[in-house]
mmCIF file of the N, C-alpha and C atoms, coordinates in Angstrom:
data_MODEL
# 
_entry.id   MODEL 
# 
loop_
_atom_site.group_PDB 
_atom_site.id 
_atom_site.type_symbol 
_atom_site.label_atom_id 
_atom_site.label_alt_id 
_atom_site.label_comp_id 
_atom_site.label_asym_id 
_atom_site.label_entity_id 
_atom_site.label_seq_id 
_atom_site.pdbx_PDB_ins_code 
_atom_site.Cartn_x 
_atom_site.Cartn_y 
_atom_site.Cartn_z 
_atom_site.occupancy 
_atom_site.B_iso_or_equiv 
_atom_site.pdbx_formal_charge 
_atom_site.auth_seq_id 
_atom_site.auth_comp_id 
_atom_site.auth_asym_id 
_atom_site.auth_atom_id 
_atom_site.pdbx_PDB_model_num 
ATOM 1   N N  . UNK A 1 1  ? 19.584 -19.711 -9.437  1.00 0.00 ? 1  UNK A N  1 
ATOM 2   C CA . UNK A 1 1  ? 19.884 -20.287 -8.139  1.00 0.00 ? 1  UNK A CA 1 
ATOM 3   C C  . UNK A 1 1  ? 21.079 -19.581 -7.503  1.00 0.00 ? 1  UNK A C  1 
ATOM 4   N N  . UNK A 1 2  ? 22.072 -19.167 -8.279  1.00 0.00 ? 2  UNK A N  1 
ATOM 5   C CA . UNK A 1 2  ? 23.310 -18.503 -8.297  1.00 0.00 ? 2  UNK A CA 1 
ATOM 6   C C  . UNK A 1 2  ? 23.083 -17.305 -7.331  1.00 0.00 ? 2  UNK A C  1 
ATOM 7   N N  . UNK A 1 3  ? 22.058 -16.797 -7.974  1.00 0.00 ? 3  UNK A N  1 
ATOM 8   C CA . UNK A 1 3  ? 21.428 -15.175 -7.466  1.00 0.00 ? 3  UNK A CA 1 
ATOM 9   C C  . UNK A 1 3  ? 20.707 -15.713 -6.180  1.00 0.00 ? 3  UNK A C  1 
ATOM 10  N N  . UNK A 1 4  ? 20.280 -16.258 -5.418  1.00 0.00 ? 4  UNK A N  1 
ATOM 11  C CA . UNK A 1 4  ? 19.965 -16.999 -4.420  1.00 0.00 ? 4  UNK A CA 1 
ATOM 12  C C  . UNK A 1 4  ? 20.748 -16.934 -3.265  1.00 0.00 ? 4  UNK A C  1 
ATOM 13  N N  . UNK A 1 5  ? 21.824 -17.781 -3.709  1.00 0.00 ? 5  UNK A N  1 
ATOM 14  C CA . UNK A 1 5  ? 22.857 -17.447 -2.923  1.00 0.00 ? 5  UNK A CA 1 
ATOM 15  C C  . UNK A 1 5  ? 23.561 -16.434 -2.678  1.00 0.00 ? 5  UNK A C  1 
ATOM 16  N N  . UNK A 1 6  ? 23.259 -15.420 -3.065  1.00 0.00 ? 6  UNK A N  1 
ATOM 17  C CA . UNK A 1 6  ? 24.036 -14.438 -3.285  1.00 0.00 ? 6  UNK A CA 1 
ATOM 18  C C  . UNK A 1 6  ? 23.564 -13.432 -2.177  1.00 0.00 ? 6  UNK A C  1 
ATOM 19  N N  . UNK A 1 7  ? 21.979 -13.409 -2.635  1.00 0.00 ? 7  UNK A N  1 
ATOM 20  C CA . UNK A 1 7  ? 20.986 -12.762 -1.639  1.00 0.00 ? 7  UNK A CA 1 
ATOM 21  C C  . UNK A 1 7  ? 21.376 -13.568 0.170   1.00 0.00 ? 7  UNK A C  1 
ATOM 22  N N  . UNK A 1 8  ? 21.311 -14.499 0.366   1.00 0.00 ? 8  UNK A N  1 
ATOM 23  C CA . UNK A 1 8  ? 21.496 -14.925 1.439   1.00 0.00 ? 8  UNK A CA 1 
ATOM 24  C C  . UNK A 1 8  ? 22.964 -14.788 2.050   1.00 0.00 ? 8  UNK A C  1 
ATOM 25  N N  . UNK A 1 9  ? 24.057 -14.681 1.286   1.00 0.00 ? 9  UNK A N  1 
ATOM 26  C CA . UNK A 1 9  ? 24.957 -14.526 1.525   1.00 0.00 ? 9  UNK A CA 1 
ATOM 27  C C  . UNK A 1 9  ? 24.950 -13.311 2.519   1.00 0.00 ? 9  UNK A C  1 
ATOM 28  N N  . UNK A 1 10 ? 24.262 -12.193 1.345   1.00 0.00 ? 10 UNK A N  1 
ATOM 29  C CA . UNK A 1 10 ? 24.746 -10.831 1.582   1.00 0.00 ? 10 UNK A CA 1 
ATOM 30  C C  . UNK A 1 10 ? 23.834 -10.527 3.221   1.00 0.00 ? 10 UNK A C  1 
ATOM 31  N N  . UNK A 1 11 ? 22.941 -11.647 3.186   1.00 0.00 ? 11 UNK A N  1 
ATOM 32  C CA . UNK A 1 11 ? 22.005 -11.658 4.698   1.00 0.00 ? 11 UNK A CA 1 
ATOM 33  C C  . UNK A 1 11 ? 22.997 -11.746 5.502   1.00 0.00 ? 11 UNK A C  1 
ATOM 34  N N  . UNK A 1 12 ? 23.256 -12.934 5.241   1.00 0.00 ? 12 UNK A N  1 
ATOM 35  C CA . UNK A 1 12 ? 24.279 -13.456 6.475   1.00 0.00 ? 12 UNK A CA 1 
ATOM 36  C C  . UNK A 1 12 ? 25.143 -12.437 7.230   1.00 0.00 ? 12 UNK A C  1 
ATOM 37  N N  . UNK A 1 13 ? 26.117 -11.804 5.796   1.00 0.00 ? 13 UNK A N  1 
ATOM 38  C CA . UNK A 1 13 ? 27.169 -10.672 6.309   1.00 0.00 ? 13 UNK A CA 1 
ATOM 39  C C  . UNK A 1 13 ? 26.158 -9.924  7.033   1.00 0.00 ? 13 UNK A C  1 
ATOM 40  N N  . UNK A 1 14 ? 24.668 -9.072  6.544   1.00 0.00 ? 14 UNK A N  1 
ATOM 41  C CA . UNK A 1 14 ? 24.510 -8.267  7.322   1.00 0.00 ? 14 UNK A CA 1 
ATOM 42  C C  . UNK A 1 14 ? 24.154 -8.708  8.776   1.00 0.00 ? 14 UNK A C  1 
ATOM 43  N N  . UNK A 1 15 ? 23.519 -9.846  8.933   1.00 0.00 ? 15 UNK A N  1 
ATOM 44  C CA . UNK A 1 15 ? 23.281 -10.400 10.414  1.00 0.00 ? 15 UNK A CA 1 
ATOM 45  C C  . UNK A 1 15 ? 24.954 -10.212 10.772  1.00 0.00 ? 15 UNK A C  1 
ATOM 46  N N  . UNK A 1 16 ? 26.114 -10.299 10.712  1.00 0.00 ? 16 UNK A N  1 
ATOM 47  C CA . UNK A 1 16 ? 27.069 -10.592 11.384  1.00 0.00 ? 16 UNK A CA 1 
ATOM 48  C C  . UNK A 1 16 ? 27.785 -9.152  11.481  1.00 0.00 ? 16 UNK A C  1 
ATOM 49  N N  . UNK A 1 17 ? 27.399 -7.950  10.648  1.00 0.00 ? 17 UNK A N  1 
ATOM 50  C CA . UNK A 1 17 ? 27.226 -6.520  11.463  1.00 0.00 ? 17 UNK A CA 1 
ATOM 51  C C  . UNK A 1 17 ? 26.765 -6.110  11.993  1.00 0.00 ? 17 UNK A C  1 
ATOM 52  N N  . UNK A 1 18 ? 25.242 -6.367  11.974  1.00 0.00 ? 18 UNK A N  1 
ATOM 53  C CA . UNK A 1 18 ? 24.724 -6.094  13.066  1.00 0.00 ? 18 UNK A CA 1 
ATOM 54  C C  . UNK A 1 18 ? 24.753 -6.741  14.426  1.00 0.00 ? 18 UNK A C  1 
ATOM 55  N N  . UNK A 1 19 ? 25.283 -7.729  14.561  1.00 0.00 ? 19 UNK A N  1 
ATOM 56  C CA . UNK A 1 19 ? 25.647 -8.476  15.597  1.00 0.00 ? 19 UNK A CA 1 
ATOM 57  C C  . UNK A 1 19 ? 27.033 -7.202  16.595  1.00 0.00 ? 19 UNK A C  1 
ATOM 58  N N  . UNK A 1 20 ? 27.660 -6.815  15.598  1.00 0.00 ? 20 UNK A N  1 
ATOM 59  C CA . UNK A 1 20 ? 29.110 -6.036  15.653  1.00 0.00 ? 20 UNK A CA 1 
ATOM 60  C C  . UNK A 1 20 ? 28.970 -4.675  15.897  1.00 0.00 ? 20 UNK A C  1 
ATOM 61  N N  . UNK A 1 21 ? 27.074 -3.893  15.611  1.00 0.00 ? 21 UNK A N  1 
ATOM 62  C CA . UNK A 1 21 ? 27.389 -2.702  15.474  1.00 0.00 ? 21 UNK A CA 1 
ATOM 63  C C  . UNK A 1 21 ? 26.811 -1.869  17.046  1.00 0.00 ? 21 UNK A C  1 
ATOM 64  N N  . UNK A 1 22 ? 27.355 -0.595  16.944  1.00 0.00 ? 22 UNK A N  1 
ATOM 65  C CA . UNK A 1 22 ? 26.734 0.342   18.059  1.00 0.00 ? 22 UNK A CA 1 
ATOM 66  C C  . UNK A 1 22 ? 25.331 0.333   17.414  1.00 0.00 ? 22 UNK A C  1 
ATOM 67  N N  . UNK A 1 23 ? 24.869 1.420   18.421  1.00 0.00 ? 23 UNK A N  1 
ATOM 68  C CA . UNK A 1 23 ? 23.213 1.267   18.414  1.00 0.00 ? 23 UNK A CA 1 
ATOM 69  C C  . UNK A 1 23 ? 23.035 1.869   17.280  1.00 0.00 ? 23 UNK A C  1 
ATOM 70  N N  . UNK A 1 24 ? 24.023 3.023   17.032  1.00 0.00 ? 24 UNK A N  1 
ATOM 71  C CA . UNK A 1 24 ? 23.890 4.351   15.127  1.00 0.00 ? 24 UNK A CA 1 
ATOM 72  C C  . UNK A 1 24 ? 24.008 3.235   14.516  1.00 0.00 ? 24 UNK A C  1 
ATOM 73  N N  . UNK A 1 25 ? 25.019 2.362   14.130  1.00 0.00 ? 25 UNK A N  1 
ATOM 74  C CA . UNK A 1 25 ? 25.031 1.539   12.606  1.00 0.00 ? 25 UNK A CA 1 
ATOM 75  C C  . UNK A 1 25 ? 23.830 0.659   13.066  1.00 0.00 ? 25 UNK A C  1 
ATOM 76  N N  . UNK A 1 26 ? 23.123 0.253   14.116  1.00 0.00 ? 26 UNK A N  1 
ATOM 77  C CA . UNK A 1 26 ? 22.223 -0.787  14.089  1.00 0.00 ? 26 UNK A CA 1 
ATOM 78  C C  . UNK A 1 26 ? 20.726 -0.139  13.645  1.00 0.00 ? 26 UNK A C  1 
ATOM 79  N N  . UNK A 1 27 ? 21.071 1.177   13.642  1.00 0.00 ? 27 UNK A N  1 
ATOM 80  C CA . UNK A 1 27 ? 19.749 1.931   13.332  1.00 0.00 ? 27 UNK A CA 1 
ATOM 81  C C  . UNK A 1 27 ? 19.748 1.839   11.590  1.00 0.00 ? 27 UNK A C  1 
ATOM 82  N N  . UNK A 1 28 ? 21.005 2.043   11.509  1.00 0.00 ? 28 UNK A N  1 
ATOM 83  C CA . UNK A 1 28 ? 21.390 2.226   9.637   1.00 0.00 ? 28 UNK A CA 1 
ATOM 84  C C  . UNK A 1 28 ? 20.997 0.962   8.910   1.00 0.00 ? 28 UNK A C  1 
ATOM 85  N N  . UNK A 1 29 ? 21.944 -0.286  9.538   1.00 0.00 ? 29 UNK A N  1 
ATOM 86  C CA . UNK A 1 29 ? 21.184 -1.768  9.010   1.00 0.00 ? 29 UNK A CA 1 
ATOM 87  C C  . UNK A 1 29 ? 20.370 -2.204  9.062   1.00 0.00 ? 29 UNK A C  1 
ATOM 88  N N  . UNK A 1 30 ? 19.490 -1.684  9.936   1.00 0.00 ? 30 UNK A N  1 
ATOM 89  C CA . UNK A 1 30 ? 17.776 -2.451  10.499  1.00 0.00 ? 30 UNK A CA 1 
ATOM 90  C C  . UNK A 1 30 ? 16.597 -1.548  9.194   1.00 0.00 ? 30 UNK A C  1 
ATOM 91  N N  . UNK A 1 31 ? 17.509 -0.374  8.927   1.00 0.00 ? 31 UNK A N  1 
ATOM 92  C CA . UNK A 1 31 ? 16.522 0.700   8.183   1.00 0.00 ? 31 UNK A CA 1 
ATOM 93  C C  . UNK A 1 31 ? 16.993 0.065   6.476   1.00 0.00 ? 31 UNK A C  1 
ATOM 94  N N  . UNK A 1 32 ? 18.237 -0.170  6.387   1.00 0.00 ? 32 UNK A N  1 
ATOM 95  C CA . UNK A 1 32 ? 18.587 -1.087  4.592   1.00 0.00 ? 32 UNK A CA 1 
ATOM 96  C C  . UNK A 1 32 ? 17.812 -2.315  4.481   1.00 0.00 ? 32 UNK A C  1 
ATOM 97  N N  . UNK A 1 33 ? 17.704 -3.043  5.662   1.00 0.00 ? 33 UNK A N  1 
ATOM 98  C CA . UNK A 1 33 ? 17.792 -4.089  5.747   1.00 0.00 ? 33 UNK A CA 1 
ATOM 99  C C  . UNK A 1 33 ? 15.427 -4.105  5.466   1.00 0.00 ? 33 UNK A C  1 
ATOM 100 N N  . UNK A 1 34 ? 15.140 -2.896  6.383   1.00 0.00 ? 34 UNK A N  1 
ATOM 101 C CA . UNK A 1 34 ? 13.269 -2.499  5.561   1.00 0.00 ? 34 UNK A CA 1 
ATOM 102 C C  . UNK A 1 34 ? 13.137 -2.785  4.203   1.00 0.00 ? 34 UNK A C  1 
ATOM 103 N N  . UNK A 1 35 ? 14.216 -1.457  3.815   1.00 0.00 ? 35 UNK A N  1 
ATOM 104 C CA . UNK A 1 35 ? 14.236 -1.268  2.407   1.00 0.00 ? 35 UNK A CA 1 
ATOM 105 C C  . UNK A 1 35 ? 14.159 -2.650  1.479   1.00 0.00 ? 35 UNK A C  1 
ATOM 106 N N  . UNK A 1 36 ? 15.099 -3.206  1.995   1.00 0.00 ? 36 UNK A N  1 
ATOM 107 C CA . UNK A 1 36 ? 15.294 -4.419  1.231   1.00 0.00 ? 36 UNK A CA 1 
ATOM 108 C C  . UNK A 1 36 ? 13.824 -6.040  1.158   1.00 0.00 ? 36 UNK A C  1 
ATOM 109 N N  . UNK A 1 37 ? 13.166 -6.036  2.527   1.00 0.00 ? 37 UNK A N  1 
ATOM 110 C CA . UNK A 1 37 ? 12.654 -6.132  2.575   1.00 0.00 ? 37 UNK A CA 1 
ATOM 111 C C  . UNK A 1 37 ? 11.222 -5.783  1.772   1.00 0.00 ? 37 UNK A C  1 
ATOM 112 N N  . UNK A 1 38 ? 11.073 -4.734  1.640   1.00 0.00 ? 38 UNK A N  1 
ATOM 113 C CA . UNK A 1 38 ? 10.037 -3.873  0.744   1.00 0.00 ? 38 UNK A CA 1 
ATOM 114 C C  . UNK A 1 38 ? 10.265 -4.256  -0.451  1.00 0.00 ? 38 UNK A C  1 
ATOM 115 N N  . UNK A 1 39 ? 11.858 -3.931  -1.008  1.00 0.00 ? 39 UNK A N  1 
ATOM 116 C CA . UNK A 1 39 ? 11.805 -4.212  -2.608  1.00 0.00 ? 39 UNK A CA 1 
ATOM 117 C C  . UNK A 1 39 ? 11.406 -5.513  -2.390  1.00 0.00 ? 39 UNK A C  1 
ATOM 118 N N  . UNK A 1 40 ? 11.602 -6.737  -2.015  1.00 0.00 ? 40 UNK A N  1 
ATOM 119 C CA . UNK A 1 40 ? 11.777 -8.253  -1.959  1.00 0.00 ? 40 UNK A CA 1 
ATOM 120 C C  . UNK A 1 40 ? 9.589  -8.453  -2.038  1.00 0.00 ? 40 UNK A C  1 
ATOM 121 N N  . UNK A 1 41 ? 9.123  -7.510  -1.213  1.00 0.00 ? 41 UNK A N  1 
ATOM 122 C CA . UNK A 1 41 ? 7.552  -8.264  -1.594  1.00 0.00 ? 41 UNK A CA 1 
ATOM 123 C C  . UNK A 1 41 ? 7.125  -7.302  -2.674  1.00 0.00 ? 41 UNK A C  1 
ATOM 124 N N  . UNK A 1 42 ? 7.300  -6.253  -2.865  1.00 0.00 ? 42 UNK A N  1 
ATOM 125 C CA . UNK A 1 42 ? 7.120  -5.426  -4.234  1.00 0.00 ? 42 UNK A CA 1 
ATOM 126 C C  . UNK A 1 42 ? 7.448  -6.915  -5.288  1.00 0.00 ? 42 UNK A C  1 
ATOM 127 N N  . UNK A 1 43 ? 8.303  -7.646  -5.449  1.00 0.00 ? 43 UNK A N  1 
ATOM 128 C CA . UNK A 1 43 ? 8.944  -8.424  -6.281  1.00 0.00 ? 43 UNK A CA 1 
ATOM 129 C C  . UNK A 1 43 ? 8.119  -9.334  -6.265  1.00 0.00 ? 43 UNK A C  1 
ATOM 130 N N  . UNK A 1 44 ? 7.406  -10.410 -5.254  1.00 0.00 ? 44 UNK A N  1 
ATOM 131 C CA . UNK A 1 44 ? 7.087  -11.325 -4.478  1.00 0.00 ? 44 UNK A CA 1 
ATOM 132 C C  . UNK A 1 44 ? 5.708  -10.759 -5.102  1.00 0.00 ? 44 UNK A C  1 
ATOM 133 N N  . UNK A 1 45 ? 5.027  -9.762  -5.011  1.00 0.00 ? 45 UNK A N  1 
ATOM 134 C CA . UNK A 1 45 ? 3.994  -9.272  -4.969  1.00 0.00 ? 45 UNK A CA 1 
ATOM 135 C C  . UNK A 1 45 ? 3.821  -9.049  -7.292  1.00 0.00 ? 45 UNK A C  1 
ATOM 136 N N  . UNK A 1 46 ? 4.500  -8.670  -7.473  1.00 0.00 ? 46 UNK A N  1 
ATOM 137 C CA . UNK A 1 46 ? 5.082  -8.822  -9.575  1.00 0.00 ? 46 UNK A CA 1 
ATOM 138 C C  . UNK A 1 46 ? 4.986  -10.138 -9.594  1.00 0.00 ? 46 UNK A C  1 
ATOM 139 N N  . UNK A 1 47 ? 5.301  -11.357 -9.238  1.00 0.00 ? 47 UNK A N  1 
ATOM 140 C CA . UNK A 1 47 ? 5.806  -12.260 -9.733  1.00 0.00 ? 47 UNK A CA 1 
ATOM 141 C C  . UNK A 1 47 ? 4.023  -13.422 -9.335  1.00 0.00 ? 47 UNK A C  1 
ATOM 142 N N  . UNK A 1 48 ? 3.516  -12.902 -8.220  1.00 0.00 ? 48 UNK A N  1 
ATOM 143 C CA . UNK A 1 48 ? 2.424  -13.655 -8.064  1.00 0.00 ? 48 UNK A CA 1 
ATOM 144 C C  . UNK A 1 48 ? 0.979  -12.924 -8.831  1.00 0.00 ? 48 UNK A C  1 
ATOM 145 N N  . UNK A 1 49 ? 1.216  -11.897 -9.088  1.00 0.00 ? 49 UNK A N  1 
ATOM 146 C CA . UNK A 1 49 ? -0.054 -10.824 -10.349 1.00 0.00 ? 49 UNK A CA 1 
ATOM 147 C C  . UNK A 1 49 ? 0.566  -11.876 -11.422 1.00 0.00 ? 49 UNK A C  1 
ATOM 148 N N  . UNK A 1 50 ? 1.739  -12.203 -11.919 1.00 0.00 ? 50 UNK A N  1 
ATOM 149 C CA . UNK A 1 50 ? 2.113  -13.125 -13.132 1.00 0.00 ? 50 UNK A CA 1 
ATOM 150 C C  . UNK A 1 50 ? 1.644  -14.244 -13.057 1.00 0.00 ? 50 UNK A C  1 
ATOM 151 N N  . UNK A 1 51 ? 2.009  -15.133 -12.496 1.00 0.00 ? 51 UNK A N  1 
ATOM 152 C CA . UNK A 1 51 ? 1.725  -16.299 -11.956 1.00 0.00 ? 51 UNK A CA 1 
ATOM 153 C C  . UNK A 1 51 ? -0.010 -16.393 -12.029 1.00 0.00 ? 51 UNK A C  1 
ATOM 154 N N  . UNK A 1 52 ? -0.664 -15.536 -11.321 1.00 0.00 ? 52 UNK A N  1 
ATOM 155 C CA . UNK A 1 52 ? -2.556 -15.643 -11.663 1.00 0.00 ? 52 UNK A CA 1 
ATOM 156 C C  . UNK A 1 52 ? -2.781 -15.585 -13.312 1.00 0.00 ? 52 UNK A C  1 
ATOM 157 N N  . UNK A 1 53 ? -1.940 -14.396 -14.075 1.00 0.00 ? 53 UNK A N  1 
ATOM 158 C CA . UNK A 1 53 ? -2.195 -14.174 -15.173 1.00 0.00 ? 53 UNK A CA 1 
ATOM 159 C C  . UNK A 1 53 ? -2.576 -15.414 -15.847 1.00 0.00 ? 53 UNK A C  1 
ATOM 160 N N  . UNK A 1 54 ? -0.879 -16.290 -15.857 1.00 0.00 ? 54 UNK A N  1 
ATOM 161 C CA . UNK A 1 54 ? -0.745 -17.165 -16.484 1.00 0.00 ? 54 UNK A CA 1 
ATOM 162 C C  . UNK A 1 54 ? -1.759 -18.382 -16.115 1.00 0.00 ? 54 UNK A C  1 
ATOM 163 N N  . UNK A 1 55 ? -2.158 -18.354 -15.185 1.00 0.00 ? 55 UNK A N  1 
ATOM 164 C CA . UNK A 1 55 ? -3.007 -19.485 -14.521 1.00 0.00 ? 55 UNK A CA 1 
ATOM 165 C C  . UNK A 1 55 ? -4.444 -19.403 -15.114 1.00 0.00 ? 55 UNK A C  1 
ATOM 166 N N  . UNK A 1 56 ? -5.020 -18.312 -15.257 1.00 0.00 ? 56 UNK A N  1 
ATOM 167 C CA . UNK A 1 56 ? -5.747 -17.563 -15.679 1.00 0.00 ? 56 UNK A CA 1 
ATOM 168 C C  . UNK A 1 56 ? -5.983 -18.063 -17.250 1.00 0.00 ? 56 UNK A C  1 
ATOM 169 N N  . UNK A 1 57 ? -5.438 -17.860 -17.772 1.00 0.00 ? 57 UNK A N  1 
ATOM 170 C CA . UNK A 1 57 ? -4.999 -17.936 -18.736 1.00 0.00 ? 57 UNK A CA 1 
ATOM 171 C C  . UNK A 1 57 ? -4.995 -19.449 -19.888 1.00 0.00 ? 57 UNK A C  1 
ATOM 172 N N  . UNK A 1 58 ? -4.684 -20.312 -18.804 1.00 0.00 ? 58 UNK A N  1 
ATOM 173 C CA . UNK A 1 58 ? -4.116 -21.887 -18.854 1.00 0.00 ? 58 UNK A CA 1 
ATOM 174 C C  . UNK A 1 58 ? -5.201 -22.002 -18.837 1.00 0.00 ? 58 UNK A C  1 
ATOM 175 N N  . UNK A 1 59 ? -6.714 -21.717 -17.928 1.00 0.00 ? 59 UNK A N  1 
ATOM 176 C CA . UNK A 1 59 ? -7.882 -22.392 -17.650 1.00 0.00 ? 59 UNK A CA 1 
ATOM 177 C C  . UNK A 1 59 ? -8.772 -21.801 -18.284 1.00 0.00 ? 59 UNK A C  1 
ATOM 178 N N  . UNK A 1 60 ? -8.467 -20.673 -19.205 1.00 0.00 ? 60 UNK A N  1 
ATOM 179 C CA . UNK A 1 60 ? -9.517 -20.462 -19.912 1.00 0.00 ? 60 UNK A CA 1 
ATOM 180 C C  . UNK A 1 60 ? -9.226 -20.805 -21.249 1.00 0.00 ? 60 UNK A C  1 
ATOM 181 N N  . UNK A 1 61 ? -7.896 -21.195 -21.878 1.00 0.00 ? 61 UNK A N  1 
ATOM 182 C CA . UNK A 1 61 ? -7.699 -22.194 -23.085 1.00 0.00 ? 61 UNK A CA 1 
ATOM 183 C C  . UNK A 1 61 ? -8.423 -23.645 -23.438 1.00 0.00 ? 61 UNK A C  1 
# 
């Protein structure tokens, strides 16, 4: 849950630079901010292939 907050935290700060930046750093945060995005359903996308496994799994016991 810890790690949760942490992630949202670090949202927040970036919403409140980009709020702050010229159009160059808004190009830089909007492009970390993909990235981050991407890793997050790459993750989202691991964790629900698991989730069927196990389900999978449960109903054929």
């Amino acid at each position: 849950m810890e790690e949760l907050h942490k992630k949202w935290e670090k949202i927040h700060h970036c919403l409140q630079a980009l709020e702050a930046a010229d159009q160059e750093q808004e190009a830089e945060i909007l492009k970390k901010a993909y990235e981050c995005l991407l890793c997050a359903y790459q993750e989202s996308r691991a964790l629900n292939d698991e989730m069927e496994m196990l389900v999978k799994d449960a109903l054929t016991s």
